[in-house]
VEXDREN-2710 file (C-alpha; in Angstrom, 1 decimal):
% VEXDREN-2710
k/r/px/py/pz
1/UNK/10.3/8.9/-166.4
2/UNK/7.9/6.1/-165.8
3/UNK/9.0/3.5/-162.9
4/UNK/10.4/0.1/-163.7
5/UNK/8.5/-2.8/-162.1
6/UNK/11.0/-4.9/-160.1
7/UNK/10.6/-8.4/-158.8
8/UNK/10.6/-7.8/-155.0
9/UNK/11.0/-11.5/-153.7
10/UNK/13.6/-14.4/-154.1
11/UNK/9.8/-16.8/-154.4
12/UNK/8.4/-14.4/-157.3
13/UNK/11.3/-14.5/-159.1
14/UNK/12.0/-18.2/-158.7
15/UNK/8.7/-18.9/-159.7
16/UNK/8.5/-17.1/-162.8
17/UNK/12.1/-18.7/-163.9
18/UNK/11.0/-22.1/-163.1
19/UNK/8.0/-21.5/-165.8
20/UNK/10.1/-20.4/-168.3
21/UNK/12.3/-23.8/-167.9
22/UNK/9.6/-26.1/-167.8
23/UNK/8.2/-25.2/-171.1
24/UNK/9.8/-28.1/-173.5
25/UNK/12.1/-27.6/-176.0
26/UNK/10.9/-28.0/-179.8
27/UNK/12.0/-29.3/-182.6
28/UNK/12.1/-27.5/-186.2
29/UNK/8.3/-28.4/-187.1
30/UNK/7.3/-27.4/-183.3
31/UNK/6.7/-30.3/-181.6
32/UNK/8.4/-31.5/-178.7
33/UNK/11.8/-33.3/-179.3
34/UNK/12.5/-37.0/-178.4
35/UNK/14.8/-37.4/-175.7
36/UNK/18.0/-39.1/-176.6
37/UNK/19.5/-42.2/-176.0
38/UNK/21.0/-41.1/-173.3
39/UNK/18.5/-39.2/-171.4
40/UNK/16.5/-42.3/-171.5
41/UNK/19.1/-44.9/-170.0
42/UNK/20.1/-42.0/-167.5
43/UNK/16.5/-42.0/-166.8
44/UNK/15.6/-45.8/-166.6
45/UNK/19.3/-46.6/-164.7
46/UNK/20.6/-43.9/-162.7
47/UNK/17.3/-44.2/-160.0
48/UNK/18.3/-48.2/-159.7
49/UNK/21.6/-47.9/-159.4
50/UNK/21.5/-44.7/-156.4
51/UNK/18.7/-46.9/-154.9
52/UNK/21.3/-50.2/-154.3
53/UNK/24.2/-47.8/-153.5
54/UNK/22.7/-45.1/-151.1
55/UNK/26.0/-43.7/-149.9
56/UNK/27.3/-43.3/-153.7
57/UNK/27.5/-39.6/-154.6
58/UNK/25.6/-38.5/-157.4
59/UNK/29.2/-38.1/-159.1
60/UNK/30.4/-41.3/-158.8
61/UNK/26.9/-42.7/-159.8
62/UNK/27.1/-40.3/-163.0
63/UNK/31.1/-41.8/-163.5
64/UNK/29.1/-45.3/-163.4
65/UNK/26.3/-44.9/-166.0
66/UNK/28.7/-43.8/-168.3
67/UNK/30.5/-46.9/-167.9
68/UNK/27.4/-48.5/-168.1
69/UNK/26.4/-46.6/-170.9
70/UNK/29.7/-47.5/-172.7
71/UNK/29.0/-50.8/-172.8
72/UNK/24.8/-50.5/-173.6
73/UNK/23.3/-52.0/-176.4
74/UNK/21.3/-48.6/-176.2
75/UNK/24.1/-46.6/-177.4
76/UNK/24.4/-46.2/-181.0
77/UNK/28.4/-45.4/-180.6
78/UNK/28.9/-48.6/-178.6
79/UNK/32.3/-50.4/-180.2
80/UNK/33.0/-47.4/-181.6
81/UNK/36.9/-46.2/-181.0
82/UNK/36.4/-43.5/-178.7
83/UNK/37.3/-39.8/-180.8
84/UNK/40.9/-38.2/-179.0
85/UNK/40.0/-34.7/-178.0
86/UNK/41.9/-31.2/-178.4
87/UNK/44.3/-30.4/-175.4
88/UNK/42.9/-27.6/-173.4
89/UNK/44.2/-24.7/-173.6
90/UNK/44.4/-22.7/-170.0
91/UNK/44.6/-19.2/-169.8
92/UNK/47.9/-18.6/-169.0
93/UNK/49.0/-20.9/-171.9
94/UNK/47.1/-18.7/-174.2
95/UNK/49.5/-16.0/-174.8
96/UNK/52.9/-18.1/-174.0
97/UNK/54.6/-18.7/-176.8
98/UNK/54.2/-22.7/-177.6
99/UNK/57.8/-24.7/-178.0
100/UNK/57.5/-24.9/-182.0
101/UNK/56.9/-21.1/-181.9
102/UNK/60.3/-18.9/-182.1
103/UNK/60.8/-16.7/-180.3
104/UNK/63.3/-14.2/-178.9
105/UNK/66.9/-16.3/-178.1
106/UNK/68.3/-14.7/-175.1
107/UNK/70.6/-16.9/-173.2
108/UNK/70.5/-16.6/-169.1
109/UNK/73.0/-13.9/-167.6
110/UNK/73.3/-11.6/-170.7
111/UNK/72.4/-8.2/-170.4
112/UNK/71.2/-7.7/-173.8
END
């Protein structure tokens, strides 16, 4: 059976991923898509506002640009009411039955 090359370094390997990520992603006539609305505030606010609040993490920063963004003539949902999402669903709530479900009525202390 013929050997298998194998990347031998952490560098090699890091390079060849970062290549593959660079290349831009493409639209259905392949050229390279428009950024969105929000890419480009992100891009035009988040330096400003991490530059005039150096101790911010880049959490909080992120918490404030969407604020921000909220409120941006940029964004074409601005004044919008906001769409409620779908409780999560954890694991262990996957398999327990819900309280609308009916299940098996056994009252505490019976031996049945």
């Amino acid at each position: 059976m013929a050997k298998t090359s194998t990347i031998k370094t952490v560098k090699t390997a890091s390079k060849i991923a970062s290549a593959k990520s660079k290349q831009p992603k493409l639209d259905k006539d392949g050229n390279p898509r428009t950024p969105s609305a929000w890419s480009t505030f992100l891009k035009d606010n988040l330096k400003a506002y991490k530059d005039k609040n150096p101790g911010c993490s880049h959490g909080e920063a992120m918490k404030e640009m969407a604020t921000l963004w909220d409120k941006s003539p940029l964004n074409p949902n601005a004044g919008k009411p906001k769409k409620s999402k779908a409780p999560r669903v954890t694991k262990g709530q996957k398999n327990a039955p819900s309280s609308d479900e009916e299940g098996p009525q056994v009252e505490p202390g019976s031996d049945d």
